[in-house]
N, C-alpha and C positions, 0 to 999 in steps of 0.2 A: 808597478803592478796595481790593477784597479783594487778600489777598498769599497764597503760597504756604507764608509762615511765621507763627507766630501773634507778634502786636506786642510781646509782652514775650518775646521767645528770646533771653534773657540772663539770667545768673547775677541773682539776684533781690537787691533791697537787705539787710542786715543787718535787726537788729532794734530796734526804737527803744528798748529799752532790755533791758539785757544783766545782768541779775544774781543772783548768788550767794541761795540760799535754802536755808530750812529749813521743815519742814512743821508749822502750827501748827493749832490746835484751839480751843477752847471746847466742851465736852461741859456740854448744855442739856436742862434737863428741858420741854418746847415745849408741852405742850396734855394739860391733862387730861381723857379718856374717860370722860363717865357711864354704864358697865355696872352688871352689879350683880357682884362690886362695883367700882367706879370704877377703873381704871388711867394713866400718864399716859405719852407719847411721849416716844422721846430722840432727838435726834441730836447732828453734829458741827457744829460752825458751823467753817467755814474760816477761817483766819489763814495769809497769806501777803503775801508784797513787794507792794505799790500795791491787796491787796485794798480795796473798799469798807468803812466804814465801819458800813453801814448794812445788812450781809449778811443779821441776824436779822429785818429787818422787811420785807425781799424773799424771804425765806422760802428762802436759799439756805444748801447744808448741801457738803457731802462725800459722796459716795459710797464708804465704808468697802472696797468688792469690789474698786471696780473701782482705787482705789487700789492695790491688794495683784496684782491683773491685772498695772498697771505696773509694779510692783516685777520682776514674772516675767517678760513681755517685754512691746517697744516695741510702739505703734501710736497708733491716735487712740478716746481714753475720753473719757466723761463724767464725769471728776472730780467738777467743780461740777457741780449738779444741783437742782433744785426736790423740797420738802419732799414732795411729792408723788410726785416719780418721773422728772416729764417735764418734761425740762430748761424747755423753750418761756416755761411757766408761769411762770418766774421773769425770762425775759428772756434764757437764752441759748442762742446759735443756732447753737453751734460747737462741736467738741469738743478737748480738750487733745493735741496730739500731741508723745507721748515716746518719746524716743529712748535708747541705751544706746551711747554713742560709746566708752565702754571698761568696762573693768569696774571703774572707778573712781567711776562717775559716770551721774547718771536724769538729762535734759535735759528741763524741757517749754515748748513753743510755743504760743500763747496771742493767738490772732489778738482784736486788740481793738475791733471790729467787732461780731463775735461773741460776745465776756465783757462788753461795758460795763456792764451790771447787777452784777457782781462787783468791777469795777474802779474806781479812785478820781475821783472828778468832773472831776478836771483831764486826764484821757484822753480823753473822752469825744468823737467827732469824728473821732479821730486813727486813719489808716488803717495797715495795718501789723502788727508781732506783737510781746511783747514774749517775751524769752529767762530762762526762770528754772532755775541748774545746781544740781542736790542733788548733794550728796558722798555716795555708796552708804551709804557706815557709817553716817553720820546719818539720810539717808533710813530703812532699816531698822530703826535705833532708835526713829526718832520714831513707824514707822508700828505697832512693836511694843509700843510705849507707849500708845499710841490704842487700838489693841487692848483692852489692857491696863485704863486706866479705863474703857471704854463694857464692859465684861466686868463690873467690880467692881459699876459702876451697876444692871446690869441684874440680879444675884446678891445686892445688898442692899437690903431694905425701903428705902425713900423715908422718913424724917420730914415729916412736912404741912410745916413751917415751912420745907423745905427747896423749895418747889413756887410761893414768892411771883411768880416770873417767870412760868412757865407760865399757857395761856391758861385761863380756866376756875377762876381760883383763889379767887374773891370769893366763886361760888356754892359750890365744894365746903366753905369754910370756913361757909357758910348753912346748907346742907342736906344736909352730911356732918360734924357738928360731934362725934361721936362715934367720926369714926374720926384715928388721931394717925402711923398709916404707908400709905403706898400703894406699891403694886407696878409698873417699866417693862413695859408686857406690848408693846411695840411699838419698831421700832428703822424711824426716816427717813432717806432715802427706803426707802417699803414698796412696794420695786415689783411683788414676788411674794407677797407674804405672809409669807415663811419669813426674814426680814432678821434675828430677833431668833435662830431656830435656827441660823443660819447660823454669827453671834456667837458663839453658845456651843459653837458645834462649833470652833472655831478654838484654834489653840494659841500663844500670843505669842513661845513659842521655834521655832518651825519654822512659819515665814513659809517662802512658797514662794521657792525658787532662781530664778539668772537661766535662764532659756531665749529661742533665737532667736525672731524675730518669725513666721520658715516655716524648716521643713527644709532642712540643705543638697540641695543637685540640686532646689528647686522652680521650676519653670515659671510664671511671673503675667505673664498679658497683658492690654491693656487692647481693647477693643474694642465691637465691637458686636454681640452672639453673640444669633440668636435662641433666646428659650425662651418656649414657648406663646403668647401672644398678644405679646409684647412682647420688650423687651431686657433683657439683662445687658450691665455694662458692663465686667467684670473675668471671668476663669474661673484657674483651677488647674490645672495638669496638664491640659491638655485638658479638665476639667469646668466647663460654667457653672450649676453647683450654685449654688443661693440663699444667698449669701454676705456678704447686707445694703451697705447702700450702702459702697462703695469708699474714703472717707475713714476707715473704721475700721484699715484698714491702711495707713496715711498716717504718717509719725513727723518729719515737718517741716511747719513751715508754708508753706513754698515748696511741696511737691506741692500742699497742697490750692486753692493760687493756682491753679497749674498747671491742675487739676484742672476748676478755675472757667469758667476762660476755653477749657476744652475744651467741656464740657456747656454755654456759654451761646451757640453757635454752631446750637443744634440745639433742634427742640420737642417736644414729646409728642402724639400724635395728638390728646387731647383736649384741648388748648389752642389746634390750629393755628383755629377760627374765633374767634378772637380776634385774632387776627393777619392779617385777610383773607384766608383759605384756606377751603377743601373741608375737612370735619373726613372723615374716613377711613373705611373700616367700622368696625362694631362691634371686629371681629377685631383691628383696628389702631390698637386707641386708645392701647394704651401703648407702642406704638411710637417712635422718634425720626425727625421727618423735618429735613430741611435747608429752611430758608424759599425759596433763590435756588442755583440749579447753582454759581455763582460762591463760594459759601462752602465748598464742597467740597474745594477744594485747601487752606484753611484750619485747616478741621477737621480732616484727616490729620493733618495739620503739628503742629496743637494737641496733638494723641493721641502724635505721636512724640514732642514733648516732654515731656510727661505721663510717658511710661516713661523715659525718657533722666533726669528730675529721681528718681523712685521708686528708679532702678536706683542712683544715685549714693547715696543715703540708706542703700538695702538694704547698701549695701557699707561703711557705715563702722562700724568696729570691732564689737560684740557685734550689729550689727542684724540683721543676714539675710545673713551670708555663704553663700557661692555660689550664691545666687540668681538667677536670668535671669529681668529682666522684658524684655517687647517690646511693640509695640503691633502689630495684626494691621487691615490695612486691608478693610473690607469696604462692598461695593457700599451705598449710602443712597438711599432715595426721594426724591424732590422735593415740598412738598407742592403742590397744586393752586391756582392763585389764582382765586378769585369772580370773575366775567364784571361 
């Protein structure tokens, strides 16, 4: 029977496992490009506590930026990432959220659900997040060090013999048998193209400083704020500016639980004839309707808690002090059911 509060309105269990880490690498020469003349791709292969084994042949890398994002302030990144760009591709459906509990110390949450393509086979199933704490100093070392080789790689001619992993390497030793150095002209994930300028613009001593996750005095509510045909689910200071989905400012893995069980109370206009409903007008397709009146008192409840766990996160040590989140209740449709 619906309740007036959502089923998990309690302190969320711990982590199923809790530990101490450092940030590792593998810097890999991955796939050689036949242009003229031939170039070939780099990235980072990730190494970390309970990573898989098997990351280079899931085609799972590091995300170099958004790494260095975290280092600056908390929230929820794509660390791990598909060689590609787009996480999906490789199997993950979550994004890392970290947190900066003092100035001592990068936390990240790592819901394992959503990593098991990165994670080690004996996880696999197991609901829950696991807790990994970098020590700042190290964190910053490791990440200025990473820097540091994927910089030297990309600045120094390749020897051919040095390319036997990379894919592509049978032929170019075929039908490139006259060239003895190749050039990285590419850095993975290429999500914009500029990943390898990006690189070289960088400087491994002046890594960015810590900053808050939002200014202090910011306003973030969660709601359901119309903008043009559909909803926002978060706005700023009064603005529901396109702000991309709400878990990017997430820096635990208890909000984005939270988060879950708020949005899975509620549908999209173009989903509700799948659900035995009236699909809506055109106007109202990305709309959110409530399936049943009765889930209504639910969903509040879910949304207050939503802010009540964000607000708690915002406030511990470097995250978001003085920050006011709230959650703003606003009137919902019903959707219509089929005769």
């Amino acid at each position: 029977m619906p309740t007036s509060r959502p089923s998990d309105d309690r302190p969320d269990a711990g982590p199923c496992l809790d530990l101490p880490a450092r940030l590792g690498w593998r810097a890999r020469y991955a796939e050689i490009i036949f242009t003229d003349p031939p170039y070939v791709t780099l990235q980072a292969t990730p190494i970390f506590p309970c990573c898989h084994p098997g990351l280079i042949e899931r085609r799972i890398v590091w995300d170099i930026f958004r790494l260095l994002d975290s280092l600056e302030r908390p929230g929820g990144y794509q660390l791990l990432t598909s060689d590609c760009g787009y996480a999906p591709d490789s199997g993950l459906e979550e994004q890392v959220f970290v947190s900066h509990p003092d100035t001592q110390s990068v936390v990240w949450e790592l819901g394992i659900m959503g990593h098991q393509a990165a994670l080690e086979d004996w996880l696999t199933g197991t609901d829950g997040f696991i807790r990994l704490t970098f020590a700042r100093d190290e964190y910053e070392s490791d990440l200025r060090a990473l820097v540091r080789e994927l910089r030297e790689c990309v600045t120094q001619p390749v020897p051919v013999e040095k390319l036997s992993g990379a894919y592509g390497y049978d032929f170019l030793l075929q039908e490139y048998a006259h060239l003895s150095i190749i050039q990285v002209d590419e850095l993975e994930p290429a999500t914009n193209g500029l990943g390898l300028e990006e690189l070289l613009a960088l400087d491994p001593q002046t890594l960015p400083t810590q900053e808050p996750l939002w200014a202090p005095g910011t306003l973030i509510e969660f709601g359901f704020f119309e903008v043009g045909d559909g909803h926002e689910l978060m706005r700023v200071n009064g603005e529901s500016r396109r702000l991309g989905w709400p878990p990017r400012y997430f820096t635990r893995w208890e909000a984005m639980n939270a988060f879950n069980l708020w949005v899975s109370l509620l549908h999209r206009g173009f989903v509700l004839g799948h659900h035995g409903c009236i699909s809506p007008a055109r106007s109202e397709q990305n709309r959110f309707f409530l399936l049943h009146e009765s889930d209504r008192a639910g969903c509040h409840a879910a949304g207050r808690h939503l802010a009540d766990v964000v607000q708690r996160h915002y406030l511990e040590g470097e995250t978001a002090p003085g920050v006011t989140v709230r959650y703003v209740e606003h009137p919902l449709a019903v959707a219509t059911r089929m005769n």
